[in-house]
N, C-alpha and C positions, 0 to 999 in steps of 0.2 A: 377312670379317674374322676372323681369329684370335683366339681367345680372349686370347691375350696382346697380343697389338698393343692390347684394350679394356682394362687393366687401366689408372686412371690416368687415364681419362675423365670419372670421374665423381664427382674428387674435388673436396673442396667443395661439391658440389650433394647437393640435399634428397634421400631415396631414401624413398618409402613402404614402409612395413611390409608391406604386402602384396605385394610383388616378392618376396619372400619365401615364399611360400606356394605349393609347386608346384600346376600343374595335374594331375596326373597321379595322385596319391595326398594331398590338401591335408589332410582330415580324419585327425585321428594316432589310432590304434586302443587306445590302452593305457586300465586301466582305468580306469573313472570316480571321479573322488578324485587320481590319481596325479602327485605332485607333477612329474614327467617334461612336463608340461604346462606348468608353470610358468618351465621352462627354456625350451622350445620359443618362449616368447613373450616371456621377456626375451631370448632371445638376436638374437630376430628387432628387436625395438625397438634392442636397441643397433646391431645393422647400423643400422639408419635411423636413429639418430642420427649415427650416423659418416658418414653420407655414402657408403656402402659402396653397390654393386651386386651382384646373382648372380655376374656374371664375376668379381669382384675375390675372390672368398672360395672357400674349400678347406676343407670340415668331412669330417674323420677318426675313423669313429665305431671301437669295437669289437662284443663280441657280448651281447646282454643287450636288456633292455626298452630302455634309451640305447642301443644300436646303430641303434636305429628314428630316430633322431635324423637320421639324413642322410636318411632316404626321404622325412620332411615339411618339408624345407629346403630350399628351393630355392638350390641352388650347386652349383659344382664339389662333388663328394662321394666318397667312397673306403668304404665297408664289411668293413673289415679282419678276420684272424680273433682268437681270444679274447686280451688282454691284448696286442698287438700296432698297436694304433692310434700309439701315437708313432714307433714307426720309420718308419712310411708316414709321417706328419707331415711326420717330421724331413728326409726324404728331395725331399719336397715340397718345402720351404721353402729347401732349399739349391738344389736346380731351376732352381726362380723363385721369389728372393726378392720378385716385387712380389705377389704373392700373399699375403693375409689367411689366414694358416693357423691352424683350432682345430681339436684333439684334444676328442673325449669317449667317455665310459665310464663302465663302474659299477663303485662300490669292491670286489667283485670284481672286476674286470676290471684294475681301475688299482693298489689296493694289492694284492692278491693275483696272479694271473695275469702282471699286466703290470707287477709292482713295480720288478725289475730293470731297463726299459726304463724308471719314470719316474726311478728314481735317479739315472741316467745323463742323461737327459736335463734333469733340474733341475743337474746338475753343470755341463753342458758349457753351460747358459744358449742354448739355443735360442731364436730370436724366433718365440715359438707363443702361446696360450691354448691350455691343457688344464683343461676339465671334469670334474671327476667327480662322476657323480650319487652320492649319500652314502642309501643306504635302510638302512642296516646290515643287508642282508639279501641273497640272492642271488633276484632275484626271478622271473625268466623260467623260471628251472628249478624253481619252485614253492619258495622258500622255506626256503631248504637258509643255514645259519651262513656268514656271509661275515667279512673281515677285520677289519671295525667293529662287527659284534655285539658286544652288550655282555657280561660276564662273567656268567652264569646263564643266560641266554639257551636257553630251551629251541626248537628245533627237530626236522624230520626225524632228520638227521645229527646233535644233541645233543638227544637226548631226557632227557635227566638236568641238563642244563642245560651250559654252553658251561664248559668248565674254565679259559679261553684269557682273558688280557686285551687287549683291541681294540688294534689301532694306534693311533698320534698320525697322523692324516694333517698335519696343519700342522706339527706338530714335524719330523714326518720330513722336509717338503718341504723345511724352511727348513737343518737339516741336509744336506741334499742338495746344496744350491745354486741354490732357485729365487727369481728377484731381484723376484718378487712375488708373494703369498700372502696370499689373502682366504677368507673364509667367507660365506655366504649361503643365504638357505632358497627354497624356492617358495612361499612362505606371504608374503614380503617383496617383492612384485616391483619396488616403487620400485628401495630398494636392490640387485637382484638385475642391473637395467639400469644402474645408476651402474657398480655393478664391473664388469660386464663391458666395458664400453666403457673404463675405466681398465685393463682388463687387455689388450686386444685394444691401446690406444694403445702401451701399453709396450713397448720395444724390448728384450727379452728375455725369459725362460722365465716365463710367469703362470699362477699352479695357483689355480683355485676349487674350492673343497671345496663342493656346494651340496648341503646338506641337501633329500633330496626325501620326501616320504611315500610309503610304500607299505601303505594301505587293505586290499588282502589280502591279502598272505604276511606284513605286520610289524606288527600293530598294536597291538602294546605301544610304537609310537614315536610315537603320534599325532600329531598334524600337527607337529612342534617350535614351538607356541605357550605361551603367548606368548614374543617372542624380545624378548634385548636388544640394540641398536644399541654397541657399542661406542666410537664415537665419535661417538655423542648422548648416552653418558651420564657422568657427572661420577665413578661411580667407579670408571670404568677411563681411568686418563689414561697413556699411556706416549708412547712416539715409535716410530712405525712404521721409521722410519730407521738404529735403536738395533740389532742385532743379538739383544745380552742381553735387552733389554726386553722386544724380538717374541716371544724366546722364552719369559718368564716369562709373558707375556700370554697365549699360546697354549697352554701346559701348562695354566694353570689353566681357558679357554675348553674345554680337550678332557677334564677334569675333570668339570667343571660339567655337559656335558650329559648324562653318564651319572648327575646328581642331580638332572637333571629343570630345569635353569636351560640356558637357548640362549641363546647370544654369537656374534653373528655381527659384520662390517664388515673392516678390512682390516687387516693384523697387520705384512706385514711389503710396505716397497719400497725397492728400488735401482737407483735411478735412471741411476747413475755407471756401474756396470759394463757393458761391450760384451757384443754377443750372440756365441754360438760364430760368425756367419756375419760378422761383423763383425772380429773376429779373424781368421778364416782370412784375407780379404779384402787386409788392414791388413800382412799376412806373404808374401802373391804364393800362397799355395797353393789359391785360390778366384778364378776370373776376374770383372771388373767386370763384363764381360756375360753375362748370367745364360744356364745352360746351354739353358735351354728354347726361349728365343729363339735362339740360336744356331742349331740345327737347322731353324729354320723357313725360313733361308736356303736358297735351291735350289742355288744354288755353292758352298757349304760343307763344307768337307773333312772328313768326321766323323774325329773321331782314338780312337785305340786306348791304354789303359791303357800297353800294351808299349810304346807308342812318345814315350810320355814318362817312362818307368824308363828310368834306366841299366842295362844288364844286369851281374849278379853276374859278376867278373872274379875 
C-alpha cells in the first residue's frame, strides 16, 4: 500500500495517542523543564482527537531545540534547514493536498530567519498549521537574543542588555494575512490541544504562537504562569471574527507579557476565506488530482514544465 492510497482511511475513527510516538527515538532528549515537551504532547493529543493516523500527517520542523520535533513524532516528517520549514510545507501540501501538513520552529527560526517565508506564506493563506515555539531566546546555540527577547535583555550577543524592541508575533501574523491566530503556553495543555485541533481543522493558514519555557538559557521568562484564558475571562470580550478588534486584542496581549501578565486563547479566525490551494484549484492552474498520486500511476505520462508553457514568440 502507498502511503497515499492510506490517506483517508482512517477518518472518523478513534486514533490512540500513542501511534504517535516513534519506535525508533520515542523518549525526546531536550532539557528537563522545557516547555518543547508540552508541545510534543498536545500536538500528539490533538492528532488523536482528530482521528488522524501517522500516514495522514506531514510535520515540517526547522533547526533548533523544535526541529527535534519531527525525530519524536511519528509521521511523514521533513527536517528542513534554518528558517526554511514553510516552503518545504507549502510545497507538500500543494503535492497532496490530502495530507495533514504542520510547520514548526523556533522564534528564531520563524520570526527571524524564516520571517520572509511566514509573511508570504500567512498572505497567500496556505492550508498548513504553523507552530512556533516562543522561548524568546535562541536556545540550541546556547542562549544568544532572538526576535522576541525582550528589550533589556541581557545575553551572550547583548551583554548591556538588548537595545531592540521584540516583534508582535500575532500582530505581524494577522497583518500578513493568516486567517487564523492563537496563542498558547505549555504550561496550559488543555487549551494547548483545543487550538490545535481548531487550527489543524481550519481550511487555511493557522499560526500558534506557543509560549514554551526555556529552564536554561532564558530564565528570566519563567514558566509564563500564571496565564490568562482570554476567552474564560470577562475582561477581554472582543470578536475574534472582527479584524480591528483581533488586532487591538492582540497589541495589548503582546504588551502585557513583557509586564509579566500572559493572555493566551484565540484572537483571530476566518473562516470564509479559501486556502491559496483552494484558489488556484477554483481558476484551472492546480489539477483536481493531486500531483503526488498522479505519479504513482505506472502508465502515466510525466509532463514537463516546457510543455505546458507556450513558447515566447
Amino acid at each position: 500500500m502507498s502511503a497515499f492510497s492510506a490517506i483517508g482511511e482512517h477518518e472518523g475513527q478513534t486514533t490512540e495517542q500513542d501511534e504517535f510516538t516513534p519506535g525508533i527515538e520515542p523518549q525526546a532528549t531536550w532539557c528537563p523543564g522545557c516547555g518543547d515537551f508540552g508541545v510534543l504532547k498536545a500536538l500528539k493529543g490533538a492528532m488523536s482527537d482528530l482521528g488522524k493516523s501517522p500516514d495522514e500527517v506531514m510535520l515540517v520542523t526547522g533547526i533548533g531545540c523544535s526541529g527535534k520535533l519531527s525525530s519524536y513524532f511519528e509521521s511523514y516528517g521533513f527536517h528542513s534547514i534554518h528558517g526554511r520549514s514553510l516552503p518545504v510545507a507549502r510545497a507538500t501540501k500543494l503535492a497532496n493536498p490530502g495530507l495533514e501538513v504542520v510547520a514548526a520552529g523556533g522564534d528564531g527560526d520563524g520570526y527571524g530567519i524564516g520571517g520572509n517565508h511566514f509573511m508570504h506564506t500567512a498572505r497567500e493563506n496556505h492550508d498548513m498549521t504553523y507552530i512556533v515555539f516562543n522561548n524568546e531566546i535562541f536556545g540550541l546555540t546556547k542562549g544568544q537574543t532572538s526576535p522576541t527577547s525582550p528589550k533589556g535583555h541581557k545575553s551572550k550577543t547583548q551583554p548591556h542588555g538588548s537595545a531592540k524592541d521584540p516583534v508582535r508575533p500575532l500582530s505581524m501574523s494577522l497583518a500578513a494575512g493568516s486567517s487564523y491566530v492563537a496563542r498558547t503556553a505549555a504550561v496550559n495543555p488543555n487549551q494547548a490541544r483545543e487550538i490545535l485541533v481548531e487550527a489543524i481543522e481550519h481550511d487555511g493558514f493557522s499560526h500558534i504562537d506557543f509560549l514554551t519555557q526555556c529552564p536554561t538559557w532564558n530564565k528570566d521568562a519563567k514558566q509564563y504562569v500564571p496565564y490568562i484564558d482570554v476567552q474564560q475571562n470577562d475582561d477581554y470580550e472582543f470578536d475574534t471574527g472582527d479584524r480591528r478588534e483581533a488586532a487591538d486584542m492582540m497589541y495589548e496581549t503582546e504588551t502585557a507579557l513583557h509586564e509579566g501578565k500572559v493572555l493566551t486563547g484565540r484572537f483571530y479566525h476566518d473562516a470564509d476565506r479559501p486556502s491559496y490551494g483552494q484558489e488556484k484549484r477554483s481558476t484551472g492552474e492546480m489539477p483536481e488530482t493531486p500531483l503526488a498520486e498522479r505519479y504513482f500511476e505506472e502508465d502515466y505520462e510525466w509532463e514537463r514544465s516546457y510543455d505546458l508553457l507556450d513558447p515566447h514568440r
